[in-house]
C-alpha positions in Angstrom: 17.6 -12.6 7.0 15.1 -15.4 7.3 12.2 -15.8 4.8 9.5 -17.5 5.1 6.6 -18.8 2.5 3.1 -19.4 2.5 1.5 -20.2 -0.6 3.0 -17.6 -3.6 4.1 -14.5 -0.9 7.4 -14.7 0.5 8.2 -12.3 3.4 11.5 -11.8 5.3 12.8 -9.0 8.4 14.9 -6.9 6.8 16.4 -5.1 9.6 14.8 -4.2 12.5 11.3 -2.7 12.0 10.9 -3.5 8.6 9.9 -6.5 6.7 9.6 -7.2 2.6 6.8 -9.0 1.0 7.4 -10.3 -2.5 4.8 -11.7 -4.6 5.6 -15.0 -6.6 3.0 -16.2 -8.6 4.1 -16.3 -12.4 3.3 -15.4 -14.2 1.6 -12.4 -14.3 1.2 -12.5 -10.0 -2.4 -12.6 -10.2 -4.6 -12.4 -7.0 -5.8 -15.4 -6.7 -6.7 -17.4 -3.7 -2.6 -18.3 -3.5 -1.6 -14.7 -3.2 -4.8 -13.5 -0.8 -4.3 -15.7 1.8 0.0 -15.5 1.5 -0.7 -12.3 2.1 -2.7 -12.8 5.3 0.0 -14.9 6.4 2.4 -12.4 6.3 0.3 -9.6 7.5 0.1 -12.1 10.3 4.0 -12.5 10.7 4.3 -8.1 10.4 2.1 -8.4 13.5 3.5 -10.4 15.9 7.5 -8.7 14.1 5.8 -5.5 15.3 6.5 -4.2 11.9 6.9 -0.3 11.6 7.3 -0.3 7.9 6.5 -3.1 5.2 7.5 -3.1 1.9 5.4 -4.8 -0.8 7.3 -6.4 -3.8 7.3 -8.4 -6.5 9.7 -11.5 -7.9 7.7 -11.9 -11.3 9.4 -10.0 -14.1 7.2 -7.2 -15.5 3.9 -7.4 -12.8 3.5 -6.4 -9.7 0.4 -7.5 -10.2 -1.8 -7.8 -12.7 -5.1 -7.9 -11.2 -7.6 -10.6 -9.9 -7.8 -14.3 -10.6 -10.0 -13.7 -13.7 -10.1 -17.7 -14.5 -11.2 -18.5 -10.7 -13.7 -16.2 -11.0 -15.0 -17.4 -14.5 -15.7 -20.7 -12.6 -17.2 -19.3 -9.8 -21.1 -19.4 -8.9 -22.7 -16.5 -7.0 -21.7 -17.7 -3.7 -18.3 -18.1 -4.7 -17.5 -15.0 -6.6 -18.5 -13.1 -3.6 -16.7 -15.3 -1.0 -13.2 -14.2 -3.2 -14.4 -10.3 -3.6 -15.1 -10.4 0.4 -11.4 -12.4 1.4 -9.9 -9.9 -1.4 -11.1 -7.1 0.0 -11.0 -7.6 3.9 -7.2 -8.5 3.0 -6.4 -4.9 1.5 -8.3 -2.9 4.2 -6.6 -4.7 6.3 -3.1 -3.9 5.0 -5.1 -0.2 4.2 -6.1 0.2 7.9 -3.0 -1.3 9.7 -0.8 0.7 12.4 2.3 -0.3 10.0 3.4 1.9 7.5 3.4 0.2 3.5 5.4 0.7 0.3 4.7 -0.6 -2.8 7.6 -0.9 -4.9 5.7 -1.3 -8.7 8.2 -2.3 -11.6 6.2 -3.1 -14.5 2.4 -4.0 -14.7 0.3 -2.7 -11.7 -3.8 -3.9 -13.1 -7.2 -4.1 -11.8 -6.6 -5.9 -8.2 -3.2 -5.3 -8.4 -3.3 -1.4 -8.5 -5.7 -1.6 -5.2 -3.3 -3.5 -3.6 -1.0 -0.8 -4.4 -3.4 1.7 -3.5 -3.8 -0.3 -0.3 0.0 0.8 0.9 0.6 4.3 2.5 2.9 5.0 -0.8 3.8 4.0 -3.8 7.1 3.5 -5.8 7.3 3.2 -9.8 9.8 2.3 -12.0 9.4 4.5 -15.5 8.4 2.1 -17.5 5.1 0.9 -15.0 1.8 1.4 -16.2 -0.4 1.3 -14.0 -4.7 0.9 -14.4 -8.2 0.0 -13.3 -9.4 -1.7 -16.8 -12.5 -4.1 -15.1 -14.4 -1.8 -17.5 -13.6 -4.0 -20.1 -14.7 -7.0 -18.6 -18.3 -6.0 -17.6 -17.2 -5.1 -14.2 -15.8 -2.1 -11.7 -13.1 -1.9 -9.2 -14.4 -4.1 -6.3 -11.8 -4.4 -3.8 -11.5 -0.5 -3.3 -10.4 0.8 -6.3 -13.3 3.4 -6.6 -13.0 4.8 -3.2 -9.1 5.1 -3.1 -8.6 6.6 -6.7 -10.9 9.1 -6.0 -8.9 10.3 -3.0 -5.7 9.9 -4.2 -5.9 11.7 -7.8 -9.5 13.5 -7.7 -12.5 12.2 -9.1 -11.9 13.7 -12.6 -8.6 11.7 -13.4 -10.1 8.4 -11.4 -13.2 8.6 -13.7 -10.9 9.0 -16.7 -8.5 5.9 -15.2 -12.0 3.6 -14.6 -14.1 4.6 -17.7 -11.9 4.1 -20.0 -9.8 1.1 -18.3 -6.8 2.6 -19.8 -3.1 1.9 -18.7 -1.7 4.8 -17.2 2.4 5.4 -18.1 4.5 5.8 -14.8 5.2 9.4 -15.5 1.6 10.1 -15.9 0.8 8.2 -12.8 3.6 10.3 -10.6 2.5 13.5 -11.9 -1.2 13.1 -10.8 -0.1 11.9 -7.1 -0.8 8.3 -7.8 2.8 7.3 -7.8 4.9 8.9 -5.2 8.3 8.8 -6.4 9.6 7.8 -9.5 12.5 6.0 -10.5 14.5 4.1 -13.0 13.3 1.1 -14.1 14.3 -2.1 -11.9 15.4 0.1 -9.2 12.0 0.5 -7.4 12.1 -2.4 -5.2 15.9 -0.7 -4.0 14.4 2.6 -3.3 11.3 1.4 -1.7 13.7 -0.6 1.1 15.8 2.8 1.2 12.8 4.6 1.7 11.7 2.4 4.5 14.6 2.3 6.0 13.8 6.1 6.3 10.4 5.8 7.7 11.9 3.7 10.2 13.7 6.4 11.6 11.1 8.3 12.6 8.4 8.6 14.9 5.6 5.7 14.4 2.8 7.6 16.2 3.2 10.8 14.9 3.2 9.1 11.3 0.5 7.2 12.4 -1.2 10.7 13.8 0.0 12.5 9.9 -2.1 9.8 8.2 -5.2 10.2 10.6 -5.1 13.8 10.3 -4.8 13.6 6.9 -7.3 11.3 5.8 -9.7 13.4 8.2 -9.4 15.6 5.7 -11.1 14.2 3.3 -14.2 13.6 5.8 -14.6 16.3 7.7 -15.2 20.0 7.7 -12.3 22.2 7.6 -12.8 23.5 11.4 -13.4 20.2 12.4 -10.2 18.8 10.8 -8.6 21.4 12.5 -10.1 20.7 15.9 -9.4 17.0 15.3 -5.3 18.2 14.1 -5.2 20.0 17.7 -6.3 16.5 19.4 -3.4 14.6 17.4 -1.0 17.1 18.7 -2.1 17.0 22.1 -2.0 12.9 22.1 1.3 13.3 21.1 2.9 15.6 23.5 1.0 13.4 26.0 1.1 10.0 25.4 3.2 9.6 22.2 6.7 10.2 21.7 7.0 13.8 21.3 9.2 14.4 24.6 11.9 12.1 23.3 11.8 13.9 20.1 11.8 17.2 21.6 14.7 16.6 24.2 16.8 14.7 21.5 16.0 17.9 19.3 17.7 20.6 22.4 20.5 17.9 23.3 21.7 17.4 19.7 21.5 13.9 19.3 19.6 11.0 17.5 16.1 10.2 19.3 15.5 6.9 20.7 12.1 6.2 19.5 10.6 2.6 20.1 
């Protein structure tokens, strides 16, 4: 399994479909200019892999990451302190809006920008002892690369006030049971389970999960009838154009489906 490097991300195939980013910036893996653009890089390399599932990880004991560069942006004028929030930001809708499917795999510290990277990924996976928070509150500021609009939608806008307003860490077990963790595990194992839970994913069909997170996340934005109408569409697509046929024919003949 080659890996490759750029700046502090490391990202390798780990079998076919699925790749691993690790973050390795000690020490706290802070999201500086290092991390963003490693990350690019290797959203870069999951393009032209074709990636169907990427698992995001850490190789700094105790973080996944702990939040933004604070001491790059104590430096920064205007001009620079919004070119970093726009390069942070564009980087985690673009992990948040990619045709790949993400896991986070959070043992240990998940802060600030390092929860909305987290939050970025499709799921999330937690050691017990993680704590996990949004504490900008504390430094003057708010959650700017899409902390406030994922929270919200994730745990419900009365536990992401409490998370924000207070800037408190929030234990693993907490986390899990308000939906912001989606499985739990013991501690050091989550980078394990997240690659076993890929491996999973990969097994199924990657345009009808891409078509279950559409539908989903309509959801949140449109009427019920409408998400319904727009439900009937995703089905359709599928049966037409997707890979439903396989699935269906694999289902009658007993066997494993041969999706792409």
């Amino acid at each position: 399994m080659t890996e490759t490097t750029a700046a502090a991300v490391t990202w390798r195939i780990v079998t076919d479909g699925v790749m691993q980013f690790v973050l390795d910036g000690p020490p706290a893996n802070a999201l500086g200019v290092p991390i963003v653009e490693g990350l690019v890089a290797a959203l870069d390399a999951a393009d032209v892999e074709g990636a169907h599932v990427v698992v995001v990880s850490s190789a700094v004991p105790g973080f996944f990451a702990a939040g933004a560069d604070i001491k790059h942006m104590v430096g920064a004028d205007s001009a620079a302190f919004t070119a970093y929030g726009h390069r942070l930001r564009t980087t985690l809708d673009r992990l948040a809006g990619s045709q790949t499917i993400s896991v986070a795999a959070i043992d240990g510290l998940a802060l600030g920008g390092g929860l909305e990277l987290a939050m970025a990924c499709t799921l999330r996976v937690a050691g017990r002892s993680a704590r996990l928070g949004l504490p900008e509150v504390k430094l003057g500021l708010i959650p700017g690369a899409g902390g406030t609009q994922r929270l919200p939608r994730i745990v419900g806008r009365g536990r992401a006030l409490d998370i924000m307003l207070t800037g408190r860490q929030v234990p693993a077990e907490e986390a899990y049971a308000m939906g912001l963790v989606d499985r739990l595990v013991d501690d050091g194992t989550a980078e394990a389970a997240a690659l076993d839970l890929a491996t999973e994913l990969r097994s199924r069909s990657l345009p009808a999960q891409q078509a279950v997170i559409r539908t989903v996340d309509a959801a949140f934005d449109l009427p019920l009838q409408d998400g319904l109408t727009f439900e009937v569409k995703q089905v359709q697509g599928l049966f037409d154009h997707g890979e439903a046929r396989e699935g269906l024919a694999a289902f009658l003949e007993k066997r494993r489906p041969d999706f792409a």
